[in-house]
The first five atom37 places (N, CA, C, CB, O) and aatype in JSON, in Angstrom:
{
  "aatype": [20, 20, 20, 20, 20, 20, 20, 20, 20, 20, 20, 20, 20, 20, 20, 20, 20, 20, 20, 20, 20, 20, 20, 20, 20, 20, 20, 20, 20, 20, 20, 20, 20, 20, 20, 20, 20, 20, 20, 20, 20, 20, 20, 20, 20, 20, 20, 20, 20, 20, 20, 20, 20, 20, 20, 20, 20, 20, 20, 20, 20, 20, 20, 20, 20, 20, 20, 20, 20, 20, 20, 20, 20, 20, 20, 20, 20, 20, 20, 20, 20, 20, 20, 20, 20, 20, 20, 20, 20, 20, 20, 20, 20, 20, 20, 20, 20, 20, 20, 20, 20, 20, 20, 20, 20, 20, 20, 20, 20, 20, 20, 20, 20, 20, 20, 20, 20, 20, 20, 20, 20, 20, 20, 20],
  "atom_mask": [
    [1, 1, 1, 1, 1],
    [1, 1, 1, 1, 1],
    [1, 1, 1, 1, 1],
    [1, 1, 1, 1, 1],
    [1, 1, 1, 1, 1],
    [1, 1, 1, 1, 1],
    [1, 1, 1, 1, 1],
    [1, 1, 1, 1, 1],
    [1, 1, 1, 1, 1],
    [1, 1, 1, 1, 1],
    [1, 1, 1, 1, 1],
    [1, 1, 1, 1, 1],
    [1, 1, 1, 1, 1],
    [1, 1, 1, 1, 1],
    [1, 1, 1, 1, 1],
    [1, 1, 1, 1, 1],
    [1, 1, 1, 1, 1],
    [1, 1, 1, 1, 1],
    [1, 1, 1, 1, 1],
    [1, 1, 1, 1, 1],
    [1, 1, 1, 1, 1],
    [1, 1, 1, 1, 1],
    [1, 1, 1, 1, 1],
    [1, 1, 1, 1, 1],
    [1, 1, 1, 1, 1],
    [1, 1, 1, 1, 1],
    [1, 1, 1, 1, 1],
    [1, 1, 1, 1, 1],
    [1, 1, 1, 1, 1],
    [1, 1, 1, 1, 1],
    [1, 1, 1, 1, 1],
    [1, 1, 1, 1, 1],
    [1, 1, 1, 1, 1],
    [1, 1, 1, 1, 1],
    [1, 1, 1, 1, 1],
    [1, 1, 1, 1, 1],
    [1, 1, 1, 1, 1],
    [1, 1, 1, 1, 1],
    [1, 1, 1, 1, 1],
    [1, 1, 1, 1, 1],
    [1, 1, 1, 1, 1],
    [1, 1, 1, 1, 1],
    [1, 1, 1, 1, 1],
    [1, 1, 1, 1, 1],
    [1, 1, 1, 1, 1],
    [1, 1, 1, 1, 1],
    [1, 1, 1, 1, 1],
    [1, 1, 1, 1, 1],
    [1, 1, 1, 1, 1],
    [1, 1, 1, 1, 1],
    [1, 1, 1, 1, 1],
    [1, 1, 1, 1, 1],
    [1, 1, 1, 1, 1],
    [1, 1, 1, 1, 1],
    [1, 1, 1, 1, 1],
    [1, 1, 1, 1, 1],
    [1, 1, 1, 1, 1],
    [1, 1, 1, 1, 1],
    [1, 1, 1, 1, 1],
    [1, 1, 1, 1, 1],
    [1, 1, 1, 1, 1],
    [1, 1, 1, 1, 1],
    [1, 1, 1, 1, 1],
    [1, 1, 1, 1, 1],
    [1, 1, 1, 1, 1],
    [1, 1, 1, 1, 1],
    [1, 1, 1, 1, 1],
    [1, 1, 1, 1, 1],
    [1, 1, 1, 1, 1],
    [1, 1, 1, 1, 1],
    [1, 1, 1, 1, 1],
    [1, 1, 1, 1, 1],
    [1, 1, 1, 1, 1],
    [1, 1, 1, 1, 1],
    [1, 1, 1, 1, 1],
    [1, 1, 1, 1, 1],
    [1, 1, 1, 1, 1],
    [1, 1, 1, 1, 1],
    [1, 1, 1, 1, 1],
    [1, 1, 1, 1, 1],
    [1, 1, 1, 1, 1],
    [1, 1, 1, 1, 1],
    [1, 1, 1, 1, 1],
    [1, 1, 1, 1, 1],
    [1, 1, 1, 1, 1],
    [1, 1, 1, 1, 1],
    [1, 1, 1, 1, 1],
    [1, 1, 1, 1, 1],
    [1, 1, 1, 1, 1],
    [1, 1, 1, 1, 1],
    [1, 1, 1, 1, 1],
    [1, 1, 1, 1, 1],
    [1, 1, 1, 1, 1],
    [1, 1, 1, 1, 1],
    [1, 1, 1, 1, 1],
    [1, 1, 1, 1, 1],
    [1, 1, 1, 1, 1],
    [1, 1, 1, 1, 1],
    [1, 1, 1, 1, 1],
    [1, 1, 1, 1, 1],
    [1, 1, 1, 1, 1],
    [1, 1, 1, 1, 1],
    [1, 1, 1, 1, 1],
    [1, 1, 1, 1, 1],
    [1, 1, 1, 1, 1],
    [1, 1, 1, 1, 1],
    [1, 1, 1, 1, 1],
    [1, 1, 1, 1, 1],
    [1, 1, 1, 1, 1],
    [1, 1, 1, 1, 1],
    [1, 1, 1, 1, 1],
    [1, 1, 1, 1, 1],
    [1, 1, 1, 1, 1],
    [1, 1, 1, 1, 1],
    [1, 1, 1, 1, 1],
    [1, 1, 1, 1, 1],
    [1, 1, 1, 1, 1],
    [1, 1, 1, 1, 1],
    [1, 1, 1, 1, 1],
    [1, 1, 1, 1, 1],
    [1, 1, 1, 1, 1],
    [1, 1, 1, 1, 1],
    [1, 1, 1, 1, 1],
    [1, 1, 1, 1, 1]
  ],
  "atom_positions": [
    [[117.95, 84.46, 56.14], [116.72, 85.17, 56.33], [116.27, 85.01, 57.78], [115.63, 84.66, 55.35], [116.47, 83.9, 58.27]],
    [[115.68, 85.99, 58.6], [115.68, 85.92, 59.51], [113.9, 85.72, 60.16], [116.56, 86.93, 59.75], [113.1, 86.63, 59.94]],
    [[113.66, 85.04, 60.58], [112.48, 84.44, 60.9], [111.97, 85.37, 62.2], [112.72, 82.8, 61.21], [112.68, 86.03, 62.97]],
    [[110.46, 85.22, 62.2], [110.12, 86.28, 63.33], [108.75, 85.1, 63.78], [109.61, 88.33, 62.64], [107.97, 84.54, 63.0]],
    [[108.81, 84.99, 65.41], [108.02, 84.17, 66.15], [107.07, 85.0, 66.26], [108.49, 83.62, 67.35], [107.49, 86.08, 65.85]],
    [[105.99, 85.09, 66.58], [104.68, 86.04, 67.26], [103.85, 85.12, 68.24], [103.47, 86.65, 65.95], [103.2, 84.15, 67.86]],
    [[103.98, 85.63, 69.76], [103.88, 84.71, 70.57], [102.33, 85.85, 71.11], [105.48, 84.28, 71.62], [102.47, 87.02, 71.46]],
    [[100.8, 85.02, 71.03], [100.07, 85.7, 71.52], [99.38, 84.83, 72.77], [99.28, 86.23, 70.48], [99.23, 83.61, 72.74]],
    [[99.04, 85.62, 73.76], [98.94, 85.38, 75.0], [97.38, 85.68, 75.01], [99.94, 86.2, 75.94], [97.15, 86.89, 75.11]],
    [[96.49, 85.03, 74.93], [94.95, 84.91, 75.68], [95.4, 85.97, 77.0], [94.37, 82.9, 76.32], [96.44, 85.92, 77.65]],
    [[94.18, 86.98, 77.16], [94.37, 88.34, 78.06], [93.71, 87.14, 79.33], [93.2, 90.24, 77.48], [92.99, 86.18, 79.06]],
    [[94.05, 87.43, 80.31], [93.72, 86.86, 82.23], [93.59, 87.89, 82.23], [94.76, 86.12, 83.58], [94.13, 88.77, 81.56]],
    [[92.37, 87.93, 83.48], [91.92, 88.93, 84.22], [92.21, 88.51, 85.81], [90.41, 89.18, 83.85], [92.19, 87.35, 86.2]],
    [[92.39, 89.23, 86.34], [92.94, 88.85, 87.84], [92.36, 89.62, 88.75], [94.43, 89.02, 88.07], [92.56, 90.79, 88.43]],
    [[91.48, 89.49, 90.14], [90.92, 90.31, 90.66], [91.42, 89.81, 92.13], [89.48, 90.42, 90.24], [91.65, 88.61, 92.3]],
    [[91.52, 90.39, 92.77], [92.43, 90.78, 94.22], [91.62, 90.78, 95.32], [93.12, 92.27, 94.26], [91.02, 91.85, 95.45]],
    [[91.34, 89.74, 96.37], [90.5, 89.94, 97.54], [91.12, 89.56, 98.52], [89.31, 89.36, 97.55], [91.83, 88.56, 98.48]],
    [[90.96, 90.34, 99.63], [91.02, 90.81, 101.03], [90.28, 90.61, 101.83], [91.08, 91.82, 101.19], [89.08, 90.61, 101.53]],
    [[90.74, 90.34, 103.29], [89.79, 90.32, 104.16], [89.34, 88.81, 104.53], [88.73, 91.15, 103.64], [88.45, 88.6, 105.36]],
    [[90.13, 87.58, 103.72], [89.38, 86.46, 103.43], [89.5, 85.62, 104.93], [90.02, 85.64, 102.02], [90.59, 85.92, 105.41]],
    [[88.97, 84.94, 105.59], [89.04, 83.98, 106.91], [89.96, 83.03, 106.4], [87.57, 83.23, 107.45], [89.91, 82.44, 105.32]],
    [[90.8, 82.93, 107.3], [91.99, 82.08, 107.65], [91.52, 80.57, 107.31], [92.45, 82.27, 109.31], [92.27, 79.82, 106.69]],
    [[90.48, 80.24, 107.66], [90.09, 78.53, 107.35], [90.0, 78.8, 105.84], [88.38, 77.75, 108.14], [90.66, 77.96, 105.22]],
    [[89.45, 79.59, 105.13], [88.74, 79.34, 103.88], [90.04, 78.55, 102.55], [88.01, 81.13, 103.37], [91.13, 79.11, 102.43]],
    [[89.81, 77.68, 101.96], [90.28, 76.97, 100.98], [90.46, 77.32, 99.74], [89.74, 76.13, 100.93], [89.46, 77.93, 99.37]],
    [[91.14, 77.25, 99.02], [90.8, 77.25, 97.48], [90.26, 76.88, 96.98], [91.23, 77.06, 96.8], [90.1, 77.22, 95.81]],
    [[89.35, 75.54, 97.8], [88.33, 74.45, 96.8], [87.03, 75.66, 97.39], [88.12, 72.07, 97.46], [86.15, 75.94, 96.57]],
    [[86.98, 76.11, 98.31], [85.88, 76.91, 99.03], [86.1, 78.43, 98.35], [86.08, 76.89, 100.89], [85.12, 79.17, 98.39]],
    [[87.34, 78.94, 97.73], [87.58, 80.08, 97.05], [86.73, 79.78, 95.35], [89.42, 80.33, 97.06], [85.8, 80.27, 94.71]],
    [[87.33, 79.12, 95.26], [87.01, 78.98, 93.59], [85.26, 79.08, 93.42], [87.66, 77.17, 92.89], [84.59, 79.93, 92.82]],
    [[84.84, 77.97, 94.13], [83.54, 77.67, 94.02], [82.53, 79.21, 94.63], [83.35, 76.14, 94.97], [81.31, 79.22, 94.45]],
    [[83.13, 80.23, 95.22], [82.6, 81.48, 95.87], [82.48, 82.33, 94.32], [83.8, 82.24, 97.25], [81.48, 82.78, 93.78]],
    [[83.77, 82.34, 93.9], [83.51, 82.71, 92.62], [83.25, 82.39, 91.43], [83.99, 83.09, 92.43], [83.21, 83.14, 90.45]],
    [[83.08, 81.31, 91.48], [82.31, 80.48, 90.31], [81.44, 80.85, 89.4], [81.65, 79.62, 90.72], [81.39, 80.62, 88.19]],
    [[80.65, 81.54, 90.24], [78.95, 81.88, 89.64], [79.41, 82.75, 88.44], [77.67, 82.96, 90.91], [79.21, 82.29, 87.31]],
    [[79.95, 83.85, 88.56], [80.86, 84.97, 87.73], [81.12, 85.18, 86.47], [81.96, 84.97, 88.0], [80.93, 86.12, 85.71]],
    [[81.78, 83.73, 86.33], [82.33, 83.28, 85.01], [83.52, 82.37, 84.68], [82.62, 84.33, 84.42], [83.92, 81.78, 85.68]],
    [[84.17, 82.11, 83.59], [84.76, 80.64, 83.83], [86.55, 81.22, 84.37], [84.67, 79.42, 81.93], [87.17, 82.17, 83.88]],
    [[86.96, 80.4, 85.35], [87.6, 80.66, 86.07], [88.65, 80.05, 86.08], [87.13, 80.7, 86.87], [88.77, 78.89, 86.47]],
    [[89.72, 80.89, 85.55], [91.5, 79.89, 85.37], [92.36, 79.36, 86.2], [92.59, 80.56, 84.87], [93.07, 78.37, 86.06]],
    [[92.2, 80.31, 87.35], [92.61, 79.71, 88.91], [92.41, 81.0, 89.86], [94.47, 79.07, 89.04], [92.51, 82.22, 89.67]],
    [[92.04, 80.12, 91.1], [91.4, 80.83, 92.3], [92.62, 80.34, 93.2], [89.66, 80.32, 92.81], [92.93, 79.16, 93.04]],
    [[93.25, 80.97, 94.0], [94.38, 80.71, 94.9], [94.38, 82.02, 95.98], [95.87, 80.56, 93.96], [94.52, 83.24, 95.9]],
    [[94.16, 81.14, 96.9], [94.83, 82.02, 98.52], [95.89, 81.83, 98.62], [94.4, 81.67, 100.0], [96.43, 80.74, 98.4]],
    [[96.55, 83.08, 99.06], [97.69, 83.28, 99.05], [98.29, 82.86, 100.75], [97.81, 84.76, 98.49], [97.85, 83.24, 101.84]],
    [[99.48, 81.9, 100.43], [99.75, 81.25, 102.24], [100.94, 81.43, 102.62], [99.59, 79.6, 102.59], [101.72, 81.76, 101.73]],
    [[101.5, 81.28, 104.01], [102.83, 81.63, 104.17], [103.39, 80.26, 103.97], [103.19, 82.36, 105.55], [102.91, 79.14, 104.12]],
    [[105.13, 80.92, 103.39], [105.59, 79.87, 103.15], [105.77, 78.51, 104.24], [106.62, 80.32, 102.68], [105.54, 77.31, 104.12]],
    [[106.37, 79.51, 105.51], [106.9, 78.61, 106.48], [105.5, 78.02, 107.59], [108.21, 79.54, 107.35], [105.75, 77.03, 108.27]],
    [[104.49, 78.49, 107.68], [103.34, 77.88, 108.14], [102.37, 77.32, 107.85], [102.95, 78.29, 108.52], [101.64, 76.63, 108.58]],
    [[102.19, 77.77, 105.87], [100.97, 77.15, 105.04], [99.96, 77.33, 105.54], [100.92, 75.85, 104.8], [99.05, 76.73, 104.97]],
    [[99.49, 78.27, 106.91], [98.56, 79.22, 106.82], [98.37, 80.26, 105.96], [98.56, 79.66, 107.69], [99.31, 80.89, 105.48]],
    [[96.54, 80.6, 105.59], [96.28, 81.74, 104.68], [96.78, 83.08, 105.26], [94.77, 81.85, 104.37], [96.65, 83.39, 106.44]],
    [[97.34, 83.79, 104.37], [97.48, 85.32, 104.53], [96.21, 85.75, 104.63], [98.19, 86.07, 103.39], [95.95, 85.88, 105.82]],
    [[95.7, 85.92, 104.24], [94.06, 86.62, 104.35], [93.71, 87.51, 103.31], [93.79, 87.55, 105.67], [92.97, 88.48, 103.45]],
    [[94.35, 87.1, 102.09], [94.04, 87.47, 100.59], [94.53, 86.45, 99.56], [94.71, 88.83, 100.22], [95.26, 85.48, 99.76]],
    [[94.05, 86.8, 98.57], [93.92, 85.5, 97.23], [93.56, 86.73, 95.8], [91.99, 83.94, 97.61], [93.31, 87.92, 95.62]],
    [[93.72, 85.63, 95.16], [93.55, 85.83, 93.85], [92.97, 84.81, 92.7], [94.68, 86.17, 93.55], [93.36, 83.65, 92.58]],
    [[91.8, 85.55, 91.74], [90.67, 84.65, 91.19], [91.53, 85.17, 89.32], [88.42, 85.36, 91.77], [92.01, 86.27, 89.05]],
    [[91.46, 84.1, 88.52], [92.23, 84.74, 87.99], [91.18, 84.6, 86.8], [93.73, 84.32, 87.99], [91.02, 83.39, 86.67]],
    [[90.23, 85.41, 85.69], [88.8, 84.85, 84.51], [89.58, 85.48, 83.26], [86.73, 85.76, 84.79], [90.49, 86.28, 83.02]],
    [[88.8, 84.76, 82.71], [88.58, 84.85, 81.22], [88.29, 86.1, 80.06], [87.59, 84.13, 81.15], [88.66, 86.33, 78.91]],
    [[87.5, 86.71, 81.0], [87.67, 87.82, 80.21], [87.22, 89.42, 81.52], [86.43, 87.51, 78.61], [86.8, 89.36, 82.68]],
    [[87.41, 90.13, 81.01], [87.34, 91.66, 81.98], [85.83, 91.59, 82.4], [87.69, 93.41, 80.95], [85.61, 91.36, 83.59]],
    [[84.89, 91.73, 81.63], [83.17, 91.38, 81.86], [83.12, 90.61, 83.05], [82.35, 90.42, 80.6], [82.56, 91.16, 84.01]],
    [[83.59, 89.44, 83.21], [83.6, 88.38, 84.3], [84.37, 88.49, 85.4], [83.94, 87.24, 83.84], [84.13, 87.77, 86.37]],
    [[85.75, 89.69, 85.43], [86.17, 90.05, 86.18], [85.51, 91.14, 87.11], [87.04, 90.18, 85.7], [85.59, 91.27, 88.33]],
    [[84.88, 91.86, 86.2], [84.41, 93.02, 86.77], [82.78, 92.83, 87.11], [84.74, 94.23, 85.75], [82.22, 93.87, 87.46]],
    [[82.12, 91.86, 87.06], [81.4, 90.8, 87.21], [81.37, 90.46, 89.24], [82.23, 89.54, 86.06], [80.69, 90.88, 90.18]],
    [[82.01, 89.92, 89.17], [82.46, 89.32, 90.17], [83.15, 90.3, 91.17], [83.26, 88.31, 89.71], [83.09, 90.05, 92.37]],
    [[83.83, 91.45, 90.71], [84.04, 92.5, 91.51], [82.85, 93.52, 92.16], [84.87, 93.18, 90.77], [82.89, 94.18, 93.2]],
    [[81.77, 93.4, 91.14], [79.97, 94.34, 91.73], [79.65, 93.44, 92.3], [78.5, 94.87, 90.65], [78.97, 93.76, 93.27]],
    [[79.8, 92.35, 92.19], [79.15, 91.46, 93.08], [79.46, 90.86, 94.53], [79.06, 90.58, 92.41], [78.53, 90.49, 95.25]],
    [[80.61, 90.78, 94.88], [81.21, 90.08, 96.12], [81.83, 91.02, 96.76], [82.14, 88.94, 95.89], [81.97, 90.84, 97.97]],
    [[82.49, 92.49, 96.04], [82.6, 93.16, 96.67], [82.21, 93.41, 97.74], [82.55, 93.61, 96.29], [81.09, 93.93, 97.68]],
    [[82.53, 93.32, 98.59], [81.72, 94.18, 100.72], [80.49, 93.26, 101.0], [80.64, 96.57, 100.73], [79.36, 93.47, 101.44]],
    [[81.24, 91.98, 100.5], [80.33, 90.49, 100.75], [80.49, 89.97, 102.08], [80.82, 89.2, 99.76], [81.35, 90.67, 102.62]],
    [[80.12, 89.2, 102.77], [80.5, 88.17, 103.62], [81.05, 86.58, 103.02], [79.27, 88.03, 104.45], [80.14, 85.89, 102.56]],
    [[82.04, 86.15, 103.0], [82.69, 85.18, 102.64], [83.19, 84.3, 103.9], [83.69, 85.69, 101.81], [84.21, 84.73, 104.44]],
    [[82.45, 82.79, 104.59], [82.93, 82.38, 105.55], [82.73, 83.4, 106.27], [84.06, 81.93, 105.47], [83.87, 83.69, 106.61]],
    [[81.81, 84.4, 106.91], [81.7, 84.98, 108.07], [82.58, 86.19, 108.04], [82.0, 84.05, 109.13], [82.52, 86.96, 109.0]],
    [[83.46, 86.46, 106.97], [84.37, 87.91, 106.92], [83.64, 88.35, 105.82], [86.2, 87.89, 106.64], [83.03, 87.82, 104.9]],
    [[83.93, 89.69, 106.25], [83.67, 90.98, 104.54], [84.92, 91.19, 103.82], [83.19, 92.95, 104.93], [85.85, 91.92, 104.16]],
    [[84.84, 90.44, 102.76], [85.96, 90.4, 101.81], [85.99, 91.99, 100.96], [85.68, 89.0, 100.7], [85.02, 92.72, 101.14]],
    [[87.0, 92.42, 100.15], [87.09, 93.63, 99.76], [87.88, 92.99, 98.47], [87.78, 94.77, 100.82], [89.02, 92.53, 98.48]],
    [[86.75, 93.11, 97.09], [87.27, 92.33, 96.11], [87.69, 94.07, 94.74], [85.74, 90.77, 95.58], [86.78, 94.84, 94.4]],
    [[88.98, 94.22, 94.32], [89.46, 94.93, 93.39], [90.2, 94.23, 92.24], [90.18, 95.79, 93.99], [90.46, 93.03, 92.14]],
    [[90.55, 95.41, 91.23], [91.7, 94.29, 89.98], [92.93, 94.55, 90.83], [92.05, 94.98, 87.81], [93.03, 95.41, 91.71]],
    [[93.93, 93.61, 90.43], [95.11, 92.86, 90.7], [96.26, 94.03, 89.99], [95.03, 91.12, 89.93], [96.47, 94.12, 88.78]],
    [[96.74, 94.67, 90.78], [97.5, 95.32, 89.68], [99.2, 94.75, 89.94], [97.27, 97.21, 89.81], [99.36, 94.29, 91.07]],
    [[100.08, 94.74, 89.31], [101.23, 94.6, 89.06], [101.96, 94.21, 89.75], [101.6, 95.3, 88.74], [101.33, 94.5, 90.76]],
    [[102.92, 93.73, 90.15], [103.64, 93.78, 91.65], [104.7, 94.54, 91.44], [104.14, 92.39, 92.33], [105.37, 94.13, 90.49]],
    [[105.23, 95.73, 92.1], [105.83, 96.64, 92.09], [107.15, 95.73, 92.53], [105.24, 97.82, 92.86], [107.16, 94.69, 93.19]],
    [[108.33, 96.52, 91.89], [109.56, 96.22, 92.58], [110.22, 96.17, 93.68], [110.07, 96.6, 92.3], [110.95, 97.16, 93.69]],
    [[110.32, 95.72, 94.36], [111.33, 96.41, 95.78], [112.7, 95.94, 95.86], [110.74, 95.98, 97.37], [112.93, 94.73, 95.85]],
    [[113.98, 97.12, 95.98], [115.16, 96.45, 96.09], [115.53, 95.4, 97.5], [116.12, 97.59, 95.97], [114.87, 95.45, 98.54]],
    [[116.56, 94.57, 97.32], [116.77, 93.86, 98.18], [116.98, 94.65, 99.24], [117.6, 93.05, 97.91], [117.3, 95.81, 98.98]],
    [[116.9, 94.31, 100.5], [117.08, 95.43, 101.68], [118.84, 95.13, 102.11], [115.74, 95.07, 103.29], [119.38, 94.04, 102.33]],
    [[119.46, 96.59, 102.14], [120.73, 96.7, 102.25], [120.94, 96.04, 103.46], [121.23, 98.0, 102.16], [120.29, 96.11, 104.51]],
    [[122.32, 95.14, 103.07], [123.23, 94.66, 104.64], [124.44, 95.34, 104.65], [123.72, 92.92, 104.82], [125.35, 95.21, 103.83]],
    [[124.41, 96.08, 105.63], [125.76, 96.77, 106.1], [127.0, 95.43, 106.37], [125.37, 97.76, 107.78], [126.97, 94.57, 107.26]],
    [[128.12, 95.64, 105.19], [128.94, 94.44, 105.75], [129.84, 94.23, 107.64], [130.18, 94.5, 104.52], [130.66, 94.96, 108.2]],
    [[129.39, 93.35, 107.95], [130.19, 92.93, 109.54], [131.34, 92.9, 109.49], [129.99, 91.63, 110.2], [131.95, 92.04, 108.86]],
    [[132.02, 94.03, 110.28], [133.76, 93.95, 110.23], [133.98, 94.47, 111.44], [134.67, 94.86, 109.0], [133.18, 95.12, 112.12]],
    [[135.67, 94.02, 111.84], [135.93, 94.5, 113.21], [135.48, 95.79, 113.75], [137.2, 94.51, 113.36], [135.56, 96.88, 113.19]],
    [[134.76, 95.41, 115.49], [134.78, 97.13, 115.77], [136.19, 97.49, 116.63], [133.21, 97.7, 116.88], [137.14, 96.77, 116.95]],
    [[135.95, 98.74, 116.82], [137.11, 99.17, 117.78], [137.89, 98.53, 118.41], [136.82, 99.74, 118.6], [139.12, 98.62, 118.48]],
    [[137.0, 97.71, 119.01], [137.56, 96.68, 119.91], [138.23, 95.46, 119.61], [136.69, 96.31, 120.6], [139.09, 94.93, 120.3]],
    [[137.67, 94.92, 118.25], [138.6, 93.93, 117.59], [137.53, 92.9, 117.94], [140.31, 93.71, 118.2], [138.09, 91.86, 118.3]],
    [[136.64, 92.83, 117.96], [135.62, 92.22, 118.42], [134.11, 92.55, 116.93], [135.41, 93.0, 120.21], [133.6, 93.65, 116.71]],
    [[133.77, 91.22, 116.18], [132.66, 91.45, 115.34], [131.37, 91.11, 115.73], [132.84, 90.89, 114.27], [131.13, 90.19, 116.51]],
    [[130.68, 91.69, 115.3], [129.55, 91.99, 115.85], [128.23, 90.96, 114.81], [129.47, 93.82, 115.81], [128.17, 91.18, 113.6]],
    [[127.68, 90.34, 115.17], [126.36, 89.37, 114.42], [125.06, 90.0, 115.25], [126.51, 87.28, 114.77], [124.73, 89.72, 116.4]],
    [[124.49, 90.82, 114.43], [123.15, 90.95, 114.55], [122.75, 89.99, 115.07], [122.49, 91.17, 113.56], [123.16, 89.85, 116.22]],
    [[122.01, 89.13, 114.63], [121.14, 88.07, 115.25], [121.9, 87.12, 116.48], [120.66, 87.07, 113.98], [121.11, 86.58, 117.26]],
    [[122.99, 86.95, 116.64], [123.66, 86.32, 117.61], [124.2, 86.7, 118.36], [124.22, 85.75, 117.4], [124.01, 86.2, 119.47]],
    [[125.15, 87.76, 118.25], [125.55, 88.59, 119.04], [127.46, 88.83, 118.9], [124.92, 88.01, 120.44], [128.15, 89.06, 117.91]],
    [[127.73, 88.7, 119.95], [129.08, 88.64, 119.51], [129.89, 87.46, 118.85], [129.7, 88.94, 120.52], [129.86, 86.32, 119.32]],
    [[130.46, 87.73, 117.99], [131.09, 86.03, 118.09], [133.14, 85.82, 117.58], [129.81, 84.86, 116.46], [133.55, 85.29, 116.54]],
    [[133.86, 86.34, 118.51], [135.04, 85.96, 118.67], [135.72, 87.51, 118.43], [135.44, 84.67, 117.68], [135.14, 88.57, 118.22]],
    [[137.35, 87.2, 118.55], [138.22, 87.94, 118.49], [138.66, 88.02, 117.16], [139.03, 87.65, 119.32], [138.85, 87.03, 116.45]],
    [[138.92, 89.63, 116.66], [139.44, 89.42, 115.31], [141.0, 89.63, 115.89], [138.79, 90.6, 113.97], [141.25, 90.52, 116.7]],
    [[142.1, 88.64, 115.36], [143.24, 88.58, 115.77], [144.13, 89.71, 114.54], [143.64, 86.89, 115.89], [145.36, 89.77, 114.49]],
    [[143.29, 90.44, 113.71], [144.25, 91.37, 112.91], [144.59, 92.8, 113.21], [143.78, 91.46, 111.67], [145.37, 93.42, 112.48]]
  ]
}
């Protein structure tokens, strides 16, 4: 007999802001949106290799009311001295990997490295 799981997921609401100042924190994000409603996680979004802010984040509530809450409200706010631009979060679209043309001898017998430049003789 074949058994059937039913896996239900509590709905997140996720709302999308822009515009945010480079100093501002997540402990300083969360608490901006606080007032709103109860709040599952607030995260600025940072680069990997500098762990500086991008200059957008994401507040993630409880229910749509509190999302959309917090979107009439902070919307075309000042946050830390910037005007943030707060919307819902929609999806992250796909993008294919970006094509690499494979590196093989040119004319000359000589291969070619983008980023380095030339690098040796092809002896075939």
């Amino acid at each position: 007999m074949l058994k059937r799981f039913q896996i239900i997921l509590s709905p997140l609401f996720l709302v999308y802001q822009t515009g945010l100042s480079r100093e501002t924190t997540d402990e300083q994000f969360q608490e901006a949106f606080y007032p709103f409603g109860r709040i599952v996680e607030a995260k600025v979004v940072r680069d990997r290799a500098t762990g500086r802010s991008k200059g957008f984040g994401f507040v993630t509530y409880t229910s749509i009311e509190e999302a959309e809450k917090a979107r009439e409200e902070m919307n075309a706010k000042f946050l830390h001295g910037w005007v943030i631009f707060v919307d819902p979060a929609k999806p992250r679209e796909y993008r294919p990997p970006p094509h690499r043309p494979e590196s093989g001898p040119s004319e000359t017998g000589f291969r070619t490295n983008k980023t380095v430049g030339w690098c040796g003789y092809n002896s075939t």
